[in-house]
N, C-alpha and C positions, 0 to 999 in steps of 0.2 A: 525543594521549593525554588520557585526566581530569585532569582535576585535583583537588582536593579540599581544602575548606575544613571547618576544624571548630568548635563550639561559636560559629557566630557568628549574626546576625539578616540577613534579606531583606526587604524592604520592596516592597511592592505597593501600587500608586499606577496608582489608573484604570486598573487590568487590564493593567496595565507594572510590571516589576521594574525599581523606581527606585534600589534602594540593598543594596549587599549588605555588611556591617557589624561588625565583630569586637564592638559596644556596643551598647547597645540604643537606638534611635532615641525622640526622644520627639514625642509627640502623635500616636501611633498611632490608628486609631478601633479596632481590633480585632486581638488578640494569635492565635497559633495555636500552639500548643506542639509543638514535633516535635522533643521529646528521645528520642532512641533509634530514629529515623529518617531516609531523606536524600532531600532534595529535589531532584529529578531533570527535567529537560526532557522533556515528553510523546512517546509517540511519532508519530511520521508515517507512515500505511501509506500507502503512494502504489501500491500494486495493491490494488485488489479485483474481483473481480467478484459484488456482493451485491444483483442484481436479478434473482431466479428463481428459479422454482419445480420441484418435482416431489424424486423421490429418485435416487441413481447406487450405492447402497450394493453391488450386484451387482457396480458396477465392481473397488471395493475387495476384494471374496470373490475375483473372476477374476485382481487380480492374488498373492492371496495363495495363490492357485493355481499361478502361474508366468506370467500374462497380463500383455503387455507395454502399456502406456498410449498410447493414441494418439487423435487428435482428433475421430473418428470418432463418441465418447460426447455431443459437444455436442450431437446432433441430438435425444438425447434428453429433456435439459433445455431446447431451443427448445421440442418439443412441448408441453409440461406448460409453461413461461411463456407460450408466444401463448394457451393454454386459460384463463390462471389471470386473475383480477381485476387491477383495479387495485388495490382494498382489500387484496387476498390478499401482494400484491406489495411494497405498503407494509410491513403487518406484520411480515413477513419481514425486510426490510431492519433495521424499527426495533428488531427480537428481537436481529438479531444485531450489530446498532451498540450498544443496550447492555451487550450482551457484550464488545463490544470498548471500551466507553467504563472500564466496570468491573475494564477488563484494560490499562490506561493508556494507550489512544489517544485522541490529542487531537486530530488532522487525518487524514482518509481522503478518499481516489481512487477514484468508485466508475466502474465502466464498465456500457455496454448491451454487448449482444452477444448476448444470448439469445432476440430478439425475431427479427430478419433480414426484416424485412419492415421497408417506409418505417414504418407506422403503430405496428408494436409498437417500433421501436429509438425512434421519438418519444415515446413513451409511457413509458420506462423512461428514458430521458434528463429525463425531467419529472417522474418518480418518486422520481430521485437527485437533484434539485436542490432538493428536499424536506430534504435532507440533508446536503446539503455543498455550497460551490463549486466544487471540485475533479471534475468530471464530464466522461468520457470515451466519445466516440460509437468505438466499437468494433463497428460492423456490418460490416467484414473478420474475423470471427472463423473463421468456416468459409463455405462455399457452403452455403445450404439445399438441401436434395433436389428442390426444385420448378426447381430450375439445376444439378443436377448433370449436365446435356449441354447447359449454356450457359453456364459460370462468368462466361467475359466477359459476357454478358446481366445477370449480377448485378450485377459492377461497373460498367455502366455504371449501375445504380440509384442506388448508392450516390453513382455522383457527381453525378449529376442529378438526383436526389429526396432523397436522404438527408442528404449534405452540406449542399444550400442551405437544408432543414427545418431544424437541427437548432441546439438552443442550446447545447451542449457548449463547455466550455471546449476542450477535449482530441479529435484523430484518433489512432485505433493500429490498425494491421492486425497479425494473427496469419502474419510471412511465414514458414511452415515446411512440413515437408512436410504432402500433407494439407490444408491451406489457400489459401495464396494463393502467386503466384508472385512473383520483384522483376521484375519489367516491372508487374505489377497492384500491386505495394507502393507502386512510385515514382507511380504515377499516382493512387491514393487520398492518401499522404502530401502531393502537389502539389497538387491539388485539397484536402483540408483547411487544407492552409497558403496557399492563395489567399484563400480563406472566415475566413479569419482566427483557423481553430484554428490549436496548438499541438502537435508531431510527437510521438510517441513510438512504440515498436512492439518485439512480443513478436517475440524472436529467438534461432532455436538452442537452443531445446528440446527437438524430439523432431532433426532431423538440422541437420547445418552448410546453409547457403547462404551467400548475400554479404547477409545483412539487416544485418549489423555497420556494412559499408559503405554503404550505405543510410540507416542510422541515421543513420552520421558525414556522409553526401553532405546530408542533408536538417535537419542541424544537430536532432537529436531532441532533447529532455530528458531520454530515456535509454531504453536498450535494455534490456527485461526477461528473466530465464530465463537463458541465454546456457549452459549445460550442454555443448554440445560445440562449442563456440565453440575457434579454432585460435589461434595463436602469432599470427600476423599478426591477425587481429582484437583482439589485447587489445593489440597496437603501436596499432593506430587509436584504439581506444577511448581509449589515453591520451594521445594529441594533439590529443584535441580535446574535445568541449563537453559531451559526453554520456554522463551516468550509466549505469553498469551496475548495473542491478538482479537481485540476487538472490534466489530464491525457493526458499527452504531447505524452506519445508512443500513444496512440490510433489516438490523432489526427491527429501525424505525420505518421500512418498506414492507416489508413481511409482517407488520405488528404481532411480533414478540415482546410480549411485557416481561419477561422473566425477573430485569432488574437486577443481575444479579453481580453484577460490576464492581459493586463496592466490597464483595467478600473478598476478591482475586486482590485488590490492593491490601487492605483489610489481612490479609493474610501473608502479605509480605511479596507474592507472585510481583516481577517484571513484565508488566503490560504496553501493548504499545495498542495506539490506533492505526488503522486506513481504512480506505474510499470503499475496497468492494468493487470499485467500477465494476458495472455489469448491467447488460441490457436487460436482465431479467429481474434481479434481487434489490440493486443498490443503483443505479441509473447516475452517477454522482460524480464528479471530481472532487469536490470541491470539500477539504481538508477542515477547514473552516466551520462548515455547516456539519462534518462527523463530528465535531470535537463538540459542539452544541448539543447533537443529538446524545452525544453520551454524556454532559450532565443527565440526559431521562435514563440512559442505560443502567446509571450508576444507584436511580431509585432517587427519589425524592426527601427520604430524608436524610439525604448527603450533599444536597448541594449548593452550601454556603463552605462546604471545606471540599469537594471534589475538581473543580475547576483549575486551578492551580497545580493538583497532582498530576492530574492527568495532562496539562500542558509539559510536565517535567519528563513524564511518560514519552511523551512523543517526541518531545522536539533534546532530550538528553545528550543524542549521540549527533545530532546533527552539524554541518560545519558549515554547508554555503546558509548565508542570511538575505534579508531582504528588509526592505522599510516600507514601515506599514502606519498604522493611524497609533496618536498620542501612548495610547495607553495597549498591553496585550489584553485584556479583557474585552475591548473596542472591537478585538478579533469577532470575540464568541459574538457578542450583542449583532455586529452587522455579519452575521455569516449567510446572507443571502449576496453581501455586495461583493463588490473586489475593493476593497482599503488599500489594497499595496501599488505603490508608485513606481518600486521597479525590484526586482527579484535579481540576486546577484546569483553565479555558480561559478567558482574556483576563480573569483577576479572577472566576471563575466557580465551586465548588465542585460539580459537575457531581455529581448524582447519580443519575437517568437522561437519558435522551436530549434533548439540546438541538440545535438545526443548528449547528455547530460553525462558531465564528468570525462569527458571525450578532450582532445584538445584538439588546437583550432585549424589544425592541418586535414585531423579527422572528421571536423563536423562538414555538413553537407545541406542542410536546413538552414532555412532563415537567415537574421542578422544578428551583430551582438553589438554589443561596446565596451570597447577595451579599457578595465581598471586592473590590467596584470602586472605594471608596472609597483608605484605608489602612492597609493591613492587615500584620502584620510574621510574621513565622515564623523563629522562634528554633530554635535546634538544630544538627544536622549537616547541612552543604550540600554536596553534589556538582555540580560543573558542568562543562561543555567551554572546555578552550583555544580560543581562538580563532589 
């Protein structure tokens, strides 16, 4: 649960919170006033997909028609990214990272996957790294059309040209229906974790398979989506190592009522939220408004006690903060607005785009302002148990 401290000072010291302080510390270099607001640990979106171009807005009229979501749309946003620039691609990215920096995210995960060819998921892998370390080769997103009567012809690409090209932190296959199979999961996750990425993979979104087990066989970082995910899959999930990720904008895009949110806590499972960003499923930055939509994730007769867990969920591991309006529940209630006054990263006052977690010789975007010295912020403080 939160915890919460009041009227007390925080001390920032070389982009480290060195002192949190019921007195005011002395020989500060520089004071911050946050009476009437509470300083909160940034968030971490650990899914995006914010490398691509074109529009899917048709998708959204079809299903507000009665049209059911299914993976079939990626091919349209491949075309329009393999078409579009480099320059085009960037922009993009950096339009919607300061949306999202403005909206108090402090670390993002971005993934390729829009490209499917060796040269464009290289090229968007080199895009995102512009932007974040956290960078995920996602070239199992779908089969392009140019393999769609040779799927295995593709995966052998990916593992013999893709793989050994690729600087990514991060391997994710998309094993659902529509996608990829787990015979072809297990063999991209194996080969990424040979090459010395790090496993993660979208599982049980649009139907059930065994990608749970998968997950847990291949020791992932965690299993994203997870919407029709069974009883035994939320046993494994919580015996072992690997986050379930939820993706509240998608299901509230795709109208999935599944609900089933509350058993993964409910059972002990380590869940975290993100955005989804994506032009087709989750359209969204904005951290704020997932964490709303998953009070509905978590089912409705959970949500006088789900609110709170799930803030612990997300924001547990996080370290830069930002200040935001009186209270964190103020978060959920205006998650259409921006509340935060300013978004800090490692000592940073982030006011457009910086490479997040980068330092300041590294960065190459925007401006910032310097609290790397030591710098105190007096007021209301909200923080996580540990």
């Amino acid at each position: 649960m939160l915890g919460e401290i009041n009227n007390c000072s925080l001390v920032i010291e070389d982009g480290v919170i060195s002192q949190i302080s019921p007195t005011i510390p002395q020989g500060v270099d520089q004071e911050i006033d946050c009476s009437g607001k509470t300083v909160i640990p940034g968030f971490v979106d650990s899914h995006s997909h914010l490398i691509f171009a074109g529009d899917r807005s048709a998708e959204f009229a079809a299903r507000a028609r009665g049209a059911k979501y299914s993976a079939a749309g990626i091919a349209t946003t491949v075309s329009a990214t393999r078409a579009a620039s480099d320059e085009a691609l960037s922009r993009n990215v950096e339009k919607l990272l300061n949306e999202a920096i403005s909206l108090g995210t402090t670390t993002i995960e971005i993934k390729s996957g829009y490209g499917l060819t060796t040269h464009d998921e290289e090229r968007c892998i080199e895009i995102a790294t512009r932007f974040t370390d956290e960078t995920t080769l996602l070239a199992a997103h779908v089969v392009p059309l140019e393999y769609r009567v040779d799927p295995d012809g593709y995966v052998e690409l990916i593992l013999n040209e893709m793989i050994p090209k690729t600087r990514a932190k991060w391997i994710d296959v998309f094993c659902d229906q529509g996608a990829f199979s787990g015979e072809q999961t297990r063999r991209i996750l194996a080969a990424g974790k040979a090459a010395g990425l790090q496993a993660r993979i979208h599982a049980n979104q649009l139907s059930h398979s065994d990608a749970v087990a998968i997950a847990v066989e291949y020791d992932a970082a965690s299993a994203d989506h997870l919407g029709q995910s069974s009883e035994k899959d939320i046993e494994m999930l919580a015996a072992s190592n690997t986050v379930a990720t939820l993706l509240p904008g998608a299901e509230f895009s795709t109208q999935n009522h599944e609900k089933i949110g509350r058993k993964f806590l409910d059972a002990g499972v380590r869940v975290a939220i993100a955005s989804d960003c994506n032009p087709g499923s989750s359209y969204t930055t904005s951290m704020s408004f997932c964490i709303a939509a998953a009070v509905n994730l978590l089912g409705s007769q959970s949500r006088k006690r789900c609110t709170p867990q799930l803030q612990e969920a997300l924001l547990h591991f996080v370290e830069p903060i930002l200040v935001t309006s009186p209270r964190v529940r103020e978060q959920i209630l205006q998650f259409s607005m921006r509340p935060h006054t300013f978004t800090w990263h490692t000592g940073q006052a982030l006011i457009s785009l910086n490479k997040l977690g980068r330092t300041e010789k590294e960065r190459t975007h925007g401006t910032s302002r310097n609290f790397n010295s030591r710098s105190q912020f007096r007021g209301h403080y909200r923080h996580c148990s540990r």
